[in-house]
C-alpha positions in Angstrom: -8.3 -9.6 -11.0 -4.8 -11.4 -10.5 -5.0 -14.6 -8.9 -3.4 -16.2 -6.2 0.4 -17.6 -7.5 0.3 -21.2 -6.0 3.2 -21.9 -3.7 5.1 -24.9 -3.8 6.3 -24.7 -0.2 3.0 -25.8 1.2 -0.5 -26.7 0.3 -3.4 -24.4 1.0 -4.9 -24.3 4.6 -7.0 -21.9 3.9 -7.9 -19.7 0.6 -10.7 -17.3 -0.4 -11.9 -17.0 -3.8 -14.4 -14.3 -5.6 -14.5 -12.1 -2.3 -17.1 -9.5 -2.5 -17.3 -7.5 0.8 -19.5 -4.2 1.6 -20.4 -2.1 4.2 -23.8 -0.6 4.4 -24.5 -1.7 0.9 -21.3 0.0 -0.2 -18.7 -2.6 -1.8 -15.5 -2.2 -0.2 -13.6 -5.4 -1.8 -14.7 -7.1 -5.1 -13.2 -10.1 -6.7 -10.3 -10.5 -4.1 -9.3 -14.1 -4.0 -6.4 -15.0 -1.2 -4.6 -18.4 -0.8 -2.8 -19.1 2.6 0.0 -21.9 2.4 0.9 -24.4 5.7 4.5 -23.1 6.0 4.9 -20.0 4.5 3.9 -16.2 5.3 1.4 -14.5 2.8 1.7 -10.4 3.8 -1.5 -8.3 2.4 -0.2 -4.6 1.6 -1.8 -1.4 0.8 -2.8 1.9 1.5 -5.4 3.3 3.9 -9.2 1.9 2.8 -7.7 -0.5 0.2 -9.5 -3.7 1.6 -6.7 -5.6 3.5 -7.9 -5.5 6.8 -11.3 -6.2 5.5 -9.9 -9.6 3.4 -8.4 -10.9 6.5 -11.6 -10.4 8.4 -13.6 -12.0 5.9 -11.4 -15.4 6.2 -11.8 -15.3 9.8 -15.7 -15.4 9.1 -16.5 -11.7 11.2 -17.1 -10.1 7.7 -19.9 -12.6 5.6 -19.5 -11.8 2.2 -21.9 -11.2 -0.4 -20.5 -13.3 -2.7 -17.3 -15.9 -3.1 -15.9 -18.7 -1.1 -13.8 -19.4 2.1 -12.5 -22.8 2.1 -10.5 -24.6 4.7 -8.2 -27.5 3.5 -8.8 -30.9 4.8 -6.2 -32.1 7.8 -5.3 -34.4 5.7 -3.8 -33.6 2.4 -5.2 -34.4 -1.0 -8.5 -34.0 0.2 -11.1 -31.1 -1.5 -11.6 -29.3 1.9 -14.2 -27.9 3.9 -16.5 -24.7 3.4 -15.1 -22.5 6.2 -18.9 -20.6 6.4 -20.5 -23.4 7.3 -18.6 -25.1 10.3 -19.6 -25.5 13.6 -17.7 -22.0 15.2 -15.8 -23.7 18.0 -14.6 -26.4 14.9 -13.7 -23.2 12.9 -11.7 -21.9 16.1 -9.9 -25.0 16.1 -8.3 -24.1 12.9 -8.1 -20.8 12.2 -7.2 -17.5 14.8 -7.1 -14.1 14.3 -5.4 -10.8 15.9 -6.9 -8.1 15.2 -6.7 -4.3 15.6 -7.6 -3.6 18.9 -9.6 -5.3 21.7 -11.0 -4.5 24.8 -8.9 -4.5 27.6 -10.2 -7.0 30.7 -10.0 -5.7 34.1 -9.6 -7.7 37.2 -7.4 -10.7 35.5 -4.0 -11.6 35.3 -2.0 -12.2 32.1 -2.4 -16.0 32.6 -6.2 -15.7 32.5 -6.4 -13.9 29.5 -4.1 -15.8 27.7 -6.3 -19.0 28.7 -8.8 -17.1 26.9 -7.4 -19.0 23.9 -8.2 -22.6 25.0 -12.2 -21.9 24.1 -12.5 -23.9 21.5 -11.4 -27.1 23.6 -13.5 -26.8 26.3 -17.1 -28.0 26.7 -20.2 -26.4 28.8 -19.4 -24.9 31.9 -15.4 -24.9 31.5 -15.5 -28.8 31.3 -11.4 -30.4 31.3 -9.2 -29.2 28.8 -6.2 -31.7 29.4 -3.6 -30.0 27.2 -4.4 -26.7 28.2 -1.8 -25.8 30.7 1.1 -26.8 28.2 -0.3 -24.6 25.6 -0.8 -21.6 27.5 3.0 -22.0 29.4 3.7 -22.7 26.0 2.3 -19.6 24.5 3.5 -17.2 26.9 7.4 -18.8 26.5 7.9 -18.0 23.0 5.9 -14.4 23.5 8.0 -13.4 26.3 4.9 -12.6 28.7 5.7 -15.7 31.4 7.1 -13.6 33.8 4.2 -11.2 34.1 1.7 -13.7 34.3 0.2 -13.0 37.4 0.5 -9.3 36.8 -3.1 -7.6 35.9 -3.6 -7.0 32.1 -5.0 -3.3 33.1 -1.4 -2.4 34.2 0.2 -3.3 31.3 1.8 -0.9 28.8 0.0 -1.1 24.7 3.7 -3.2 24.0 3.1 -5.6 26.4 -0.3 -6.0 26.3 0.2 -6.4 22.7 2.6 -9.8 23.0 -0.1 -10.9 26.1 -3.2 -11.1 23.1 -0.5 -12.5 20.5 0.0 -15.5 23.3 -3.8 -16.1 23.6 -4.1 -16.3 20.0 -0.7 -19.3 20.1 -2.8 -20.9 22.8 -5.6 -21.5 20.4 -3.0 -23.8 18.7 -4.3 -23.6 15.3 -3.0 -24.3 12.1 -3.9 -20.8 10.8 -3.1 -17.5 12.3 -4.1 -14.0 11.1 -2.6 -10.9 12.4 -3.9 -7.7 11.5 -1.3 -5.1 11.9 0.6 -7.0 14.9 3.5 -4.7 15.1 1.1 -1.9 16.6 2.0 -0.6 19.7 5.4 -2.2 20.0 8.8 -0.9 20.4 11.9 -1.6 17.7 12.8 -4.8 19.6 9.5 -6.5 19.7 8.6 -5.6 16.3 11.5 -7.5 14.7 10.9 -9.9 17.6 7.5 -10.7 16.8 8.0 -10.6 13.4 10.8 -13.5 13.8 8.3 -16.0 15.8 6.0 -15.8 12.8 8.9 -16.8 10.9 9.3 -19.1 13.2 5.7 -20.7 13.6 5.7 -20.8 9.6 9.2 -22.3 9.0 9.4 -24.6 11.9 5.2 -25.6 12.9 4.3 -24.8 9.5 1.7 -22.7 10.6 -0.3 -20.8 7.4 0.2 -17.1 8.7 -1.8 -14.3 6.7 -0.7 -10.8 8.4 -1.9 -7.7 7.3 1.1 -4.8 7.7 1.7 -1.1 6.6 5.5 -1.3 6.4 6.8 -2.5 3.3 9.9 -3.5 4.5 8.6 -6.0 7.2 6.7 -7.3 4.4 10.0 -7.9 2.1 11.5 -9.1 5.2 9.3 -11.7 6.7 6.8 -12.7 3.8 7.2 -15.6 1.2 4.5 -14.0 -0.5 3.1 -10.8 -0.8 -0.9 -9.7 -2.0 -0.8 -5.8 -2.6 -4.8 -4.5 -2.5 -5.6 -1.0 -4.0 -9.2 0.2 -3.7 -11.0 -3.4 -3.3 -9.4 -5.1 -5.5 -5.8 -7.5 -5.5 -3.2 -5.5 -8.0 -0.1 -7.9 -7.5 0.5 -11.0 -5.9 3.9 -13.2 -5.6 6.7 -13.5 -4.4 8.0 -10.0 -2.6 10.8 -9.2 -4.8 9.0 -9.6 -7.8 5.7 -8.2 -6.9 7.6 -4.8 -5.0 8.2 -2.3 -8.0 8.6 1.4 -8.0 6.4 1.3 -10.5 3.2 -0.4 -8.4 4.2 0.7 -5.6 4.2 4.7 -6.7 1.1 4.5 -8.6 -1.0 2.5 -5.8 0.4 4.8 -2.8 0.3 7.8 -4.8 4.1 8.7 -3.8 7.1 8.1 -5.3 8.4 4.8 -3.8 12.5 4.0 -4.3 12.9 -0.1 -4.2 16.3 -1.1 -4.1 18.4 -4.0 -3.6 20.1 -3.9 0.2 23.8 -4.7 -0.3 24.6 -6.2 2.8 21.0 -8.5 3.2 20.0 -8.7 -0.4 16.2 -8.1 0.7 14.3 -5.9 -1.1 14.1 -2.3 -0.1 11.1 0.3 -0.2 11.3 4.0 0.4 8.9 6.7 -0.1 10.4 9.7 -1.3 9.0 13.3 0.4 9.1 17.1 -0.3 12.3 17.5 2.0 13.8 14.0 0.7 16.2 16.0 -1.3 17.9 17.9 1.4 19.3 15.0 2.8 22.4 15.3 0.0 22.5 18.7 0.0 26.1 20.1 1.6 24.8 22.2 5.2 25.5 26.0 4.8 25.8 28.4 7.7 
């Protein structure tokens, strides 16, 4: 299985190596191993039931698996780091948050109290002080746009905006990893490429490790430093985005024809699947 391509722009905050994963007995992800760099964002790609979303769950430790390791690197550098399955869970909180598909929606509380949500980790029995908690949840809510509905119930919020409302109690955690599993769900044009630049931002500039799983290719090429394609359990490819993003990969592990191009204007990398009716698009319209 291809292994992870080290990255010099960071060191590894938190990596998984000889991941087996099943359900019901049934192996879903064999051999998988994953590296997540302080800094930069690593974007797992692949069809429907190829293991991504199953990966990410594994380093967030709500998916055990049956074999492998999940390691966490020290705070300090040059250390040999920490077995992530056998913290403490409120230490493991500390350092590493995930966003995943869909929660439960919370009736009876505002936006503020859910986002507070996030402080868990910090607090003792019985909701005991937690004196930097008001500056992370302000905080939080600032840079995911939600501070002016904070008083407004989450149960009257639209999927959008309840969407940015669990991204900001996942920011008030204030860990050093995040995980975001299909974040763009739900949300409009603007808040996708919104969202998409703060993890650009909390990578570049708080050189937060950000591992997000995400269906379209393009957001991938566009806000990754690395990219980990997955096809039927196990990793295929895993680099940088325009080296790892070929028509030839891409085609045989969608099953479609995928066009990858060169964008004139950007120079990103560009991925298009090609359908039945693709080719009436250049023919001329007749009456």
């Amino acid at each position: 299985m291809p292994e992870p391509t080290p990255d010099p722009r960071g060191d590894a905050a938190l990596s998984g190596a000889g991941l087996r994963l099943s359900y019901d007995r049934t192996t879903v992800v064999d051999g998988a191993g994953l590296e997540l760099r302080r800094g930069a964002v690593t974007a797992l790609l692949g069809p429907n039931g190829s293991g991504k979303s199953t990966l990410l769950r594994s380093l967030a430790r709500l998916h055990r698996p049956d074999a492998g390791t999940v390691r966490l690197a020290d705070d300090e550098p040059g250390g040999s780091g920490h077995d992530a399955l056998a913290l403490h869970p409120k230490a493991f909180a500390r350092r590493v948050t995930l966003l995943s598909q869909s929660r439960p929606t919370p009736s009876g509380v505002t936006v503020r109290d859910v986002v507070a949500y996030g402080r868990h980790p910090y607090r003792g029995r019985f909701r005991s002080a937690d004196p930097d908690g008001p500056r992370a949840i302000a905080h939080a809510m600032e840079v995911t746009g939600v501070t002016a509905m904070a008083e407004r119930g989450v149960d009257e919020l639209s999927g959008g905006e309840l969407q940015r409302v669990w991204l900001a109690t996942c920011l008030a955690q204030d860990t050093g990893v995040l995980l975001l599993d299909e974040p763009t769900t739900y949300l409009d044009l603007r808040y996708q490429v919104e969202l998409l630049d703060l993890v650009r931002d909390l990578a570049g500039v708080h050189q937060v490790a950000v591992g997000v799983v995400l269906h379209d290719l393009n957001q991938a090429a566009a806000v990754a430093d690395h990219v980990v394609v997955l096809h039927a359990g196990a990793v295929r490819a895993s680099g940088p985005a325009d080296e790892v993003l070929t028509s030839e990969l891409l085609t045989d592990v969608y099953g479609i024809h995928v066009d990858v191009y060169t964008h004139p204007v950007t120079g990103r990398t560009c991925c298009e699947a090609v359908g039945r009716h693709d080719a009436r698009r250049t023919q001329p319209v007749t009456a």
